[in-house]
N, C-alpha and C positions, 0 to 999 in steps of 0.2 A: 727636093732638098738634098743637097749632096752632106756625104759624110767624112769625118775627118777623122785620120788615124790616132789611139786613144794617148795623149803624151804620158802617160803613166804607164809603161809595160809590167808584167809582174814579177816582182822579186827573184831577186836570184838565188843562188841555193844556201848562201850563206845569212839570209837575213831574218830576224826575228820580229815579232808581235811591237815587242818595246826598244828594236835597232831596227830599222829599215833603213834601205838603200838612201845614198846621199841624194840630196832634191833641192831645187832652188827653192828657196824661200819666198814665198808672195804676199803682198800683203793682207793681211786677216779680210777686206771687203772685198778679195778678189774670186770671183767665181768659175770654173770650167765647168766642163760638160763632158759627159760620157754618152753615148749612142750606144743602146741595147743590142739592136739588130742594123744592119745593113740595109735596111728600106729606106724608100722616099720618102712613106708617108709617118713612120717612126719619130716619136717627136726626143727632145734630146730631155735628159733628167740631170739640174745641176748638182754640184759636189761641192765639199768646202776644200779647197788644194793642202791646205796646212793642216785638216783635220787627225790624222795619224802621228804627224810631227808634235803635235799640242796633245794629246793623248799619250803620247808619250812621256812626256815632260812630267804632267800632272801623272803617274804612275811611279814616278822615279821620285816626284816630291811626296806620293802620298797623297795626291787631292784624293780620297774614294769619291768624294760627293759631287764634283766634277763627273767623273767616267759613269759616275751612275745614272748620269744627268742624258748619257746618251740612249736611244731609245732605235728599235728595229728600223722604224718609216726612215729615219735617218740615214739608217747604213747601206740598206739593203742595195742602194745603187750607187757605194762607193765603188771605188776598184779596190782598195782594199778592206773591204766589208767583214774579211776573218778575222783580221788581226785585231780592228778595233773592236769587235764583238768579243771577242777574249778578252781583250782590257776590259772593258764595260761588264764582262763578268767579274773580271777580279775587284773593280771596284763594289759589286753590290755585294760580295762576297765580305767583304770589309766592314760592310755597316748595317752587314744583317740582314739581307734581301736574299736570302739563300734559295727561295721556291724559283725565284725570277733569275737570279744567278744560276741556275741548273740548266733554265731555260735556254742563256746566250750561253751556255756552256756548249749543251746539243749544236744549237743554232752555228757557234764556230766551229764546229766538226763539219756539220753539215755542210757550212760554206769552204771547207779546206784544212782548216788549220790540224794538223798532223795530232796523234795522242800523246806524243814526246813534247810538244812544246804546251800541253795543258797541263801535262801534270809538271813542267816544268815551273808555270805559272800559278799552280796551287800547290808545290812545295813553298814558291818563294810566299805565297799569304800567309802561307803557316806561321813563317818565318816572322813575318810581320807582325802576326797576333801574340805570338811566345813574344816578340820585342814590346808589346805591349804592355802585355802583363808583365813583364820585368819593371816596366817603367814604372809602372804605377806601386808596386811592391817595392821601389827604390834601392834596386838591383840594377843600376848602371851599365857597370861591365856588360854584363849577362845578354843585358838590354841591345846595348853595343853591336855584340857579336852578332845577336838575330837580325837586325837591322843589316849589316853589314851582308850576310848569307842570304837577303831575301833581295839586295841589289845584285850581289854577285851571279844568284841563278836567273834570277831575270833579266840582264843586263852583263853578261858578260864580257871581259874586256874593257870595259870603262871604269872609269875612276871613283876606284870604288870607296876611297876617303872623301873626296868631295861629295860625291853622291850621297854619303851616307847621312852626311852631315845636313845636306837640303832634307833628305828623308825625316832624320830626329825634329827636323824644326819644326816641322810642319805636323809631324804627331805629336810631340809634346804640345801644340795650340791646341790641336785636336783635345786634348787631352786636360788641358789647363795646368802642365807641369812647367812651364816657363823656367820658373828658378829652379828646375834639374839640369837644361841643358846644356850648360858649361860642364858640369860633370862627367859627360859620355865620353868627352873626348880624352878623357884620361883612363888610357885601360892596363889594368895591375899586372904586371910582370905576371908568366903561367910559371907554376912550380915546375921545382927539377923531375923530369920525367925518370931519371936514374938515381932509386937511393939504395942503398946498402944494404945487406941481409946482414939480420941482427941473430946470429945464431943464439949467444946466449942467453936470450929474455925467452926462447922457446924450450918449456917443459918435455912435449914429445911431438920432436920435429919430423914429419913428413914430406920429403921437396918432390912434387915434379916439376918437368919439362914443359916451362913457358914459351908462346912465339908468339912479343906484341908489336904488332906492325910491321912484319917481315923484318924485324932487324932481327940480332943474335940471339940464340937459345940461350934463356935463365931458368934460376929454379924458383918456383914461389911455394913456401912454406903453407902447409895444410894443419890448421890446430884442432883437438877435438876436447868436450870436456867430458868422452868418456874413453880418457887415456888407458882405463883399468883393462877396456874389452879388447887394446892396442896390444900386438910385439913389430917393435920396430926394426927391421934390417937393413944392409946398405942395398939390396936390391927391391924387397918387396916388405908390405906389409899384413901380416896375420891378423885376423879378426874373429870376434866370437861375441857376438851380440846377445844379449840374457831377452829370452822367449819370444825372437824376431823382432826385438824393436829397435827403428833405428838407428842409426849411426851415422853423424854428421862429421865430416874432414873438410872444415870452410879454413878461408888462408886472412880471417880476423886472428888476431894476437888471442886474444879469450879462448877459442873455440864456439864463441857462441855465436850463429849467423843472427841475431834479436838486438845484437849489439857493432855497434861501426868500426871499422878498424881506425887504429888510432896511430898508423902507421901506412904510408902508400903504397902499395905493395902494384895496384893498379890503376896507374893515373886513368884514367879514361875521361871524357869530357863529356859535359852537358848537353841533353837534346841533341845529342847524333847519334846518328845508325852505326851500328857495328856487327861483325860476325864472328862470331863462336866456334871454332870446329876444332876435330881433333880426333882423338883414339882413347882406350880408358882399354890397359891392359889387365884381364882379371880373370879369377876362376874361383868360384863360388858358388851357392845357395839361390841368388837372385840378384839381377844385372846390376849393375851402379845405376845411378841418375843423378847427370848431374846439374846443380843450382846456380842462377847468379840471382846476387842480392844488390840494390840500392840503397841508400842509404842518403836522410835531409835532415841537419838542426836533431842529429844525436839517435833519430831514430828510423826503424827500417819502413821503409815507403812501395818497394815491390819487392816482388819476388816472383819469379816463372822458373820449371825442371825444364830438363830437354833428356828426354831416354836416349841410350845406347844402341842400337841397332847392330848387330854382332862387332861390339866393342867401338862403334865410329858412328857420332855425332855432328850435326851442324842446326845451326839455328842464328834467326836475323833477328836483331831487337834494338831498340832505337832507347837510351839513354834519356830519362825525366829529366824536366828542363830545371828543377828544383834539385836537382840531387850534388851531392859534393862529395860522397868513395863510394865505393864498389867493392865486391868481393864475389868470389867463386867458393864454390862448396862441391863436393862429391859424397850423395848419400851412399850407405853400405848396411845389408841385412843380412841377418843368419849366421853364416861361417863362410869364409874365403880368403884368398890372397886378391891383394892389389901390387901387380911387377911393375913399379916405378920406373924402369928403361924402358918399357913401352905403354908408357904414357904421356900423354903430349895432347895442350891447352892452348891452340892458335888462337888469339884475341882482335881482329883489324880491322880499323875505320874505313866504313864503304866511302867511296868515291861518289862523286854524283851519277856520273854514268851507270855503276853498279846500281844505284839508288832508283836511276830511272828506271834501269833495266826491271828494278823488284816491283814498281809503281803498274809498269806494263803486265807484268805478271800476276798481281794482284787484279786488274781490272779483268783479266782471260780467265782466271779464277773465278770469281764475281759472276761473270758471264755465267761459267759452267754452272753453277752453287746456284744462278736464277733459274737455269733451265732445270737442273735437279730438285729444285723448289715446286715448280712448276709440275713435274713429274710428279713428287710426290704427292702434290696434293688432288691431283687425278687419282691419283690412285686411294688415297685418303674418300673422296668423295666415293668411289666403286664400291669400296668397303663401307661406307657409312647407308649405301643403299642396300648393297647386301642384307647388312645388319637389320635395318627398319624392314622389311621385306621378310628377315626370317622372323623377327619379332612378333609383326602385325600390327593393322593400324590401331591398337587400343592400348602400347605399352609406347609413352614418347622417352627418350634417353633423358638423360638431366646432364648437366653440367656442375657438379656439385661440388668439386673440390678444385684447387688450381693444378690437380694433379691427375686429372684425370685419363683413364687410360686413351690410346691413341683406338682409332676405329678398325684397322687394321689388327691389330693387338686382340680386339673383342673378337673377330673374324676367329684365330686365334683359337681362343680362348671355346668359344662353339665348336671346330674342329675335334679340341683334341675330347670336350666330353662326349660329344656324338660318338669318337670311334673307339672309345675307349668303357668299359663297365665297371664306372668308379662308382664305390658303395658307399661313400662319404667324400663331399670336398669341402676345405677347408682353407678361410680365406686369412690373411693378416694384411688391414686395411682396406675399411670398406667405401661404397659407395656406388659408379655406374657400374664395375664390375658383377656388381653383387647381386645386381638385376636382371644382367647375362646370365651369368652361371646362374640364378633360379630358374629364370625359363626356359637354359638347355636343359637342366636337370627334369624339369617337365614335362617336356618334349619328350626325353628318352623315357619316363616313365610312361608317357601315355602310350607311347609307339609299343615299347616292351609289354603294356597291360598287367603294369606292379606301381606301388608307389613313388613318386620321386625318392632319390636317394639324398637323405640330408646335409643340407649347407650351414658349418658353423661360420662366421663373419666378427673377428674382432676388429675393433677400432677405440682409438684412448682418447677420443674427444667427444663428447656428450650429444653436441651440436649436429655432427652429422652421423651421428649412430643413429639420433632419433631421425634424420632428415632418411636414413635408408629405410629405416624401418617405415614409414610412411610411405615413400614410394613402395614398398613390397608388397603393401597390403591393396595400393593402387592398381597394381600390376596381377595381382591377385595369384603371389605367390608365396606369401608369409607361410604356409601352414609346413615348407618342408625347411624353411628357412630362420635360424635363429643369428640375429644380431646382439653379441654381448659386450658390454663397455666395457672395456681395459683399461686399468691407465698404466701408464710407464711405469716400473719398476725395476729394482736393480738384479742384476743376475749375471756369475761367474760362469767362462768356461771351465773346461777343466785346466787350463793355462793358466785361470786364476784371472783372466782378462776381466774386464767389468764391462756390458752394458746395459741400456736401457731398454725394456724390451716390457711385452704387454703382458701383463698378470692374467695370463691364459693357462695354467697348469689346471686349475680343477673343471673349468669348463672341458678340456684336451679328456681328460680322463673319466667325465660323465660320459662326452660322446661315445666312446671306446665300452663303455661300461654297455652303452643303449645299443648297439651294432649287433647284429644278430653273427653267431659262431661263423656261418659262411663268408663273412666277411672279410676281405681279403687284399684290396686295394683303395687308395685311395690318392685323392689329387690336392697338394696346396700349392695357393697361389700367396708368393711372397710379392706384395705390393704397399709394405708400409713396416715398421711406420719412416713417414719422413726425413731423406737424409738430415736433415738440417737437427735431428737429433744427436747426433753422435755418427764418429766416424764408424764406418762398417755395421751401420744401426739394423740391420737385416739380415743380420749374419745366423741371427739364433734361432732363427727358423727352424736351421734342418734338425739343429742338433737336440733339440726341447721336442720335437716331432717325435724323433728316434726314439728318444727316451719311452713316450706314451704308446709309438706303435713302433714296437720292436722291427727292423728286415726280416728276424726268421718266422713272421707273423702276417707280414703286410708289405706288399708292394705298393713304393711311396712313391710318386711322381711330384719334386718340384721344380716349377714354374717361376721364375726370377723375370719380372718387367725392368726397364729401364735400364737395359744391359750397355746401350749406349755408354752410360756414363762410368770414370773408373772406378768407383765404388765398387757398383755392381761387380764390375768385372774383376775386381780382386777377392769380393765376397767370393764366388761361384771356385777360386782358387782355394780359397780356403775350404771351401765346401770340398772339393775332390781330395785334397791333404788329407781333411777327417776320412773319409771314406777310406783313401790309403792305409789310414793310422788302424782304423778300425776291420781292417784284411774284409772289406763287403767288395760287393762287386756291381758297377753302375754302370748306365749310359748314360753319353752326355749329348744334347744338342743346339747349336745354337740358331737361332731365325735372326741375324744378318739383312735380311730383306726388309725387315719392318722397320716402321718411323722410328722407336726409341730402341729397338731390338729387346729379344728375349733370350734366356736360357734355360734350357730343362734340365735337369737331372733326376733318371730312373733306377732308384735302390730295388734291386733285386730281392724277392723271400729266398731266405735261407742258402744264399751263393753266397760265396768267398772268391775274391779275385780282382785283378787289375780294374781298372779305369778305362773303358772304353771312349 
C-alpha cells in the first residue's frame, strides 16, 4: 500500500484552538485519511476534513452541547486532535461535566496545546458563565460585556460585535430568555471616569497621591470618623489612637468603609483584574495596612488588607462581577506620622497578557503548594507513627474535635515534657492533647520513680470534657489528671479590654494551693478556646497565669498552637508587650517547621530584663 503526504500540515505559529489556518472547505460527506506510520501494511484511519472548522463555529455560537458531543475515539487520529480536545473541554466545562472536562483538559496538553492557550480558553468560560448569570439576573449590559470578553480571548481579531450577538442568541435559547435579547444590544453610556474633588463636603480632609491607569497623578481624599485622634498638616498626619485601637482613613465621604461611597472617587470596573501597588510613607507604633473595599446595592460585599513590607505594597485582585464603587482605606495603630509626599496609591487594569502571565504563575505555584502538600503529609504520617509507637498499642488517638492538634505538634508537645521537669501542666482546651500530655507525664514519672506530675485541663463545653475524661480513664491515665468545665466568662485586662475566657481562677489557685513548696516550674498549653470566639480569644492565658503563679515563684513555659494563623501571631505580640510592660525577662521560640506552627514563651523566676 503506498502512502500519501498528509494534506493537512500543522499550524503555523500564529494560529489558535477556535482560528485555525485558512482551508478549503468540503463537503460535510466527504472523508480523507491520515496514515499513522509510513508502512505497507499500516492501514489508513479516516477523519471528518471540516471537523475543527464546525467546532469552531459551534464555540463562537455557544453550542456547549455540540462540543460535548465530541468524544476521544473520535479525535485521537485527527491531525488536529489538540485543539478540538480543548474545545470539547470547554464545552463540558459549560454544562457541567467538570470531572470529564479535566480530563480533555490533561489530554490537550498531552496532545500539544500550549498552557497559554488553556487558560486562555478558561478565562474565556469564565467569561461566559459571569454572562450568564447577568442574563438571568437581568443585567443586560453587564451581561453584554462578559459575552463580548469571552469572544475577544478566544477569538481574537474577529468581529467581535457580530460574534457577540450569534453568541447571546444562542444562550439566551439556552437559557429560555428570548424576550431579553433585543435588550443586550443596547449598552449604557460608562460614566465620567474624571470627577472633581469636592473639598468642602470634607470635615477632615486627608489627600494622597493617586496613579489610576498610568495617566496623571491626583489626590484622593481619605475620611475617618475618628477625626478626634487626627492633626491634619499640609505635609503629614499625627495620630494617637486611644488603647491601640484602630484607626481607619478610607476615601468614602463618611469615613465609614460599612458604608459605599456616594461619590466616585474610583471608577474601577466590574469583574476585572487589577493591581494595587505603591509606598505608605510613615513612622510609628505599627505598620499601616492597607484596605480595598467593594461595595453592591448600598452594601459592602468584600473586603481583603495587603501589609506594608518596609513601606511598599503590591497585590492582584480581580473586581466582583456584582459590584458597582470601590474604595481604599489605610489602617493606623498606636501613635505615628503618615508623610503624605511619600505616599503614592498606583491603581491599573491588568491586560490580558499580564492576566495570562498571573494564570501561569498560579498553576507553578499550584505545582509547588502540591509538592509541599505532599511533603508534608509524609511527614505528618512519620509523626503520627512516632506518636502510636511511643504511646503503645493499648492507647488509639481520637479525633474529637474539628480542631484537633496536628501530629507533628503532639511529637512536639512529648519533646518538650520529656526534657523538661515540669511539676504541673496546665492545658486551656481540651481533648487529643490531653491524652498526650498524660502519658508523657507518666512516662516521666515512671522513668524518674515519683508520681506523675499533675495535669489541669479546661474546657467550656460539657460535650467534650466528658468525651476526654472518658478517654483518660481508657487510657488509664485519669488518676494524675483533672478535667474541669469552664464555661466562657467575661474578663478585663488591665487596658480595661474585654474578653471571653474560661472561668478558671479557683481551679488555677486550688492547683497552686496542692503543689508541694519545691515546686517551681510549670508548662501551659494555650490551645483554646476557639477563635471563632472573639478576636484575640487566647490572649488571657498568660496574663491570668501570672497572676496565680507569680515569675518571681515559678517558671512558666507557654506553649501557643496554631501560630500559623494571624491571631495567634498578634496574640504572642501582645504577650512580649506585657512582658516588656512588666520589666520580666523571657525567651521566645518559634517552631516554623510544623503543620499549623507553634510559639513558646519562657518567663523566667525572679529576672528582670529584655525580650529574648
Amino acid at each position: 500500500m503506498s502512502t500519501q503526504p498528509n494534506p493537512h500540515p500543522k499550524a503555523g505559529a500564529g494560529e489558535t484552538a477556535s482560528n485555525p489556518a485558512p482551508r478549503r472547505r468540503a463537503a460535510p460527506a466527504k472523508q480523507s485519511a491520515v496514515v499513522l506510520e509510513a508502512r505497507p501494511e499500516q492501514a489508513v484511519v479516516p477523519y471528518d476534513e471540516s471537523l475543527l472548522e464546525r467546532a469552531r463555529t459551534q464555540w463562537q455560537f455557544g453550542d456547549w452541547r455540540s462540543l460535548a458531543q465530541l468524544t476521544r475515539d473520535t479525535l485521537q487520529h485527527h491531525p488536529d486532535r489538540a485543539k478540538l480536545t480543548l474545545l470539547a473541554a470547554a464545552g463540558r466545562l459549560q454544562i457541567g461535566q467538570e470531572a470529564e472536562a479535566k480530563q480533555f483538559l490533561r489530554l490537550a496538553q498531552d496532545w500539544g496545546v500550549s498552557k497559554r492557550l488553556i487558560s486562555q480558553f478558561l478565562i474565556a468560560g469564565v467569561h461566559n458563565s459571569l454572562g450568564r448569570a447577568a442574563a438571568i439576573g437581568n443585567r443586560q449590559p453587564r451581561a453584554l460585556q462578559h459575552f463580548e470578553n469571552a469572544i475577544a480571548v478566544g477569538t481574537p481579531g474577529g468581529d467581535l460585535r457580530l460574534l457577540a450577538q450569534a453568541r447571546i442568541g444562542e444562550q439566551m435559547q439556552q437559557l429560555k430568555l428570548l424576550s431579553q435579547q433585543a435588550q443586550f444590544l443596547q449598552r449604557p453610556a460608562m460614566p465620567d471616569e474624571a470627577r472633581a474633588n469636592k473639598d468642602e463636603q470634607l470635615g477632615y480632609p486627608v489627600r494622597v497621591n493617586l496613579l489610576l491607569d498610568d495617566s496623571a497623578t491626583t489626590r484622593i481624599e481619605l475620611n475617618s470618623t475618628k477625626s478626634a485622634w487626627l492633626k491634619v498638616f499640609p505635609e503629614a498626619v499625627e495620630y494617637q489612637t486611644d488603647k491601640g485601637s484602630p484607626l481607619y482613613l478610607v476615601s468614602n465621604e463618611s469615613g465609614d468603609f460599612e458604608k459605599p461611597p456616594g461619590e466616585t472617587q474610583l471608577p474601577l470596573r466590574a469583574d476585572t483584574p487589577y493591581l494595587i501597588s505603591g509606598k505608605i510613607g510613615h513612622a510609628g507604633d505599627n505598620r499601616p495596612i492597607i484596605w480595598i473595599f467593594q461595595y453592591a446595592g448600598g452594601k459592602k460585599i468584600d473586603a481583603q488588607s495587603i501589609s506594608a513590607e518596609a513601606g511598599r505594597f503590591e497585590h492582584r485582585f480581580t473586581t466582583k462581577s456584582t459590584m458597582d464603587s470601590f474604595a481604599i482605606g489605610i489602617r493606623l495603630s498606636g501613635h505615628g506620622r503618615l508623610l503624605l509626599p511619600d505616599t503614592l496609591i498606583n491603581l491599573k487594569e491588568q491586560t490580558k497578557e499580564a492576566l495570562f502571565a498571573q494564570f501561569e504563575e498560579k498553576i507553578e505555584k499550584l505545582k509547588q503548594a502540591q509538592k509541599s502538600e505532599v511533603e508534608s503529609s509524609m511527614k505528618q504520617i512519620e509523626a503520627c507513627i512516632r506518636l502510636q509507637h511511643y504511646l503503645g498499642p493499648d492507647t488509639v488517638l481520637p479525633d474529637m474535635h474539628n480542631w484537633f492538634i496536628s501530629p507533628d505538634f503532639a511529637v512536639l508537645l512529648i519533646n518538650i515534657v520529656e526534657q523538661n521537669e515540669y511539676d504541673a501542666v496546665i492545658e486551656f482546651g481540651s481533648g487529643t492533647s490531653t491524652i498526650i500530655l498524660a502519658k508523657a507525664l507518666g512516662r516521666v514519672g515512671q522513668r524518674d520513680g515519683r508520681e506523675p506530675s499533675p495535669l489541669l485541663s479546661f474546657d467550656h463545653l460539657q460535650e467534650y470534657s466528658e468525651k476526654t475524661q472518658k478517654l483518660l480513664k481508657q487510657a488509664r491515665v485519669a488518676s494524675h489528671t483533672q478535667v474541669v468545665l469552664a464555661p466562657l466568662v467575661a474578663w478585663q485586662d488591665h487596658h480595661g479590654t474585654s474578653f471571653n475566657y474560661y472561668a478558671c481562677d479557683e481551679a488555677l489557685v486550688e492547683l497552686r494551693r496542692r503543689l508541694p513548696d519545691s515546686a517551681t516550674r510549670i508548662l501551659v498549653l494555650v490551645d483554646g478556646p476557639p477563635a471563632a470566639t472573639g478576636r484575640h480569644a487566647r490572649y488571657p492565658a498568660l496574663p491570668k497565669l501570672l497572676d496565680v503563679f507569680p515569675p518571681d515563684e515559678y517558671v512558666s513555659d507557654f506553649l501557643l498552637d496554631d501560630y500559623l494563623r494571624t491571631d495567634e501571631q498578634e496574640i504572642a505580640t501582645r504577650w512580649l508587650q506585657e512582658m516588656s510592660e512588666r520589666k520580666l525577662h523571657c525567651r521566645r521560640t518559634e517552631f516554623n517547621n510544623l503543620e499549623k506552627k507553634a510559639f513558646l514563651i519562657e518567663v523566667s523566676r525572679g529576672q528582670t530584663g529584655d525580650v529574648r
